[in-house]
C-alpha positions, 0 to 999 in steps of 0.5 A, a space after each residue: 782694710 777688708 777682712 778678706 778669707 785669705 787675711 785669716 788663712 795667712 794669719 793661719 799659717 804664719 803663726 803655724 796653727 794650720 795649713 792653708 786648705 786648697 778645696 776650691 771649685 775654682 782651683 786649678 787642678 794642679 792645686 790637686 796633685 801630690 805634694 812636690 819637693 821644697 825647694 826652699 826649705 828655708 822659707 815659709 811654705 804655704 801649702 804641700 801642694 801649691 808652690 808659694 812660699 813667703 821670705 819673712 825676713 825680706 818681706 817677699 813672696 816666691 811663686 813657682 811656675 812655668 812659660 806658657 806663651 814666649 810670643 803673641 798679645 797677652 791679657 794677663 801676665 800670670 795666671 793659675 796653670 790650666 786657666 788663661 794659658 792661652 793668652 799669659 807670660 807665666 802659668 804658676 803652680 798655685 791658686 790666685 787665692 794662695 798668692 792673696 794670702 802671701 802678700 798679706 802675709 808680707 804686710 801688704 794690704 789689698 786697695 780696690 779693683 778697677 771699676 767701669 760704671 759709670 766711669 772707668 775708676 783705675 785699680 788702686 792699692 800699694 804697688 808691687 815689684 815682680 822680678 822673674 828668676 829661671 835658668 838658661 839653656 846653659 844652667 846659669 840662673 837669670 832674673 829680670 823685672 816682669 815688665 821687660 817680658 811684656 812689650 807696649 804694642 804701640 810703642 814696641 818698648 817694655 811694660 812702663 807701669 807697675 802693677 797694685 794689689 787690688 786684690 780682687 772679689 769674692 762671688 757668693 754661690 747663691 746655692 750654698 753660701 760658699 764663697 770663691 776668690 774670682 782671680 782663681 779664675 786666671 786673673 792673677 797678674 793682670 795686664 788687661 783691666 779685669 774687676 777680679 784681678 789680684 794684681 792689675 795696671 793702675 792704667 786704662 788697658 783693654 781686654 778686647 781682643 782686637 785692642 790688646 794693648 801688650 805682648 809677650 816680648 819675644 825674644 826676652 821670654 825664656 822658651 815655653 815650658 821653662 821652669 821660672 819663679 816669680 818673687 813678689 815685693 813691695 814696690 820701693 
């Protein structure tokens, strides 16, 4: 298993020694607002400041966020809000980093990234269920698998793969040292193969932009700007 920043900083948290710190130059820069309201009081939150929170007891992660696209092609399901908006399901008011820390927290252990050279090596690592929970237009709860929200382009069904924890990297700034977790970069929920994804799809899935194999499935995705949770588990 790789010893990773965030292992030690979840390991923090969990036995209540210290609150996950959030200076990062690659955060998101709602990492830097206030501290909002909980709204699970009831289960372990990692931060005042960012929006996930860990269900020790149903070994699950609870990550709040917001529709950024309803329609168009997508590289990525989700990721930290101000990153890859343009081009995402799902922006989440946390760090990918944070996110990394809470499915170790729920005893999942990170595999390894995709790699390209010299040839293409799927991304591996134990599979993870994503459910989205929000409130419809009618202030009804909903919730749905992730993959119904995200349409194959060529054969117009939902999303048939499930997503691994590959964990990502970290880069060294050769300057100072300090290290940065590359998924908070946007890469969080990947759907497109990225070698910094925290989450991607043990399958061959480009990122070039005129081969985007998947789609935010209209008229599945709630409206853009709806308030929705994401809860991350183990795949059963």
């Amino acid at each position: 298993m790789r010893v990773t920043t965030p292992q030690m900083l979840a390991a923090l948290v969990l036995f209540g020694v210290a609150a996950v710190p959030t200076a990062s130059r690659a955060e998101p820069a709602a990492v830097e607002a206030a501290a909002a309201p909980d709204r699970h009081p009831e289960l372990k939150r990692l931060s005042p400041t960012e929006e996930v929170w860990v269900d020790v007891a149903k070994k699950q992660v609870v990550v709040g966020g917001r529709i950024a696209m309803a329609d168009g092609p997508i590289e990525v399901f989700a990721c930290p809000e101000k990153t890859k908006e343009h081009e995402a399901v799902v922006a989440t008011r946390s760090s990918a980093r944070l996110i990394h820390a809470a499915l170790l927290a729920i005893g999942l252990d990170p595999g390894s990234p995709v790699s390209f050279d010299p040839d293409y090596v799927a991304a591996r690592g134990p599979a993870v269920a994503i459910r989205m929970r929000w409130k419809d237009a009618a202030g009804q709860l909903q919730e749905a698998r992730a993959q119904d929200w995200i349409r194959n382009a060529d054969t117009g069904k939902p999303l048939a793969a499930d997503w691994v924890f590959a964990g990502s990297t970290f880069w060294k700034d050769p300057q100072d040292g300090q290290e940065y977790y590359q998924a908070d970069g946007g890469d969080l929920v990947c759907v497109s193969n990225f070698p910094t994804a925290t989450l991607d799809l043990p399958i061959e899935s480009s990122q070039a932009n005129d081969a985007l194999l998947f789609e935010a499935f209209e008229g599945r995705v709630p409206p853009r700007g709806t308030d929705v949770e994401m809860i991350l588990s183990a795949k059963r």
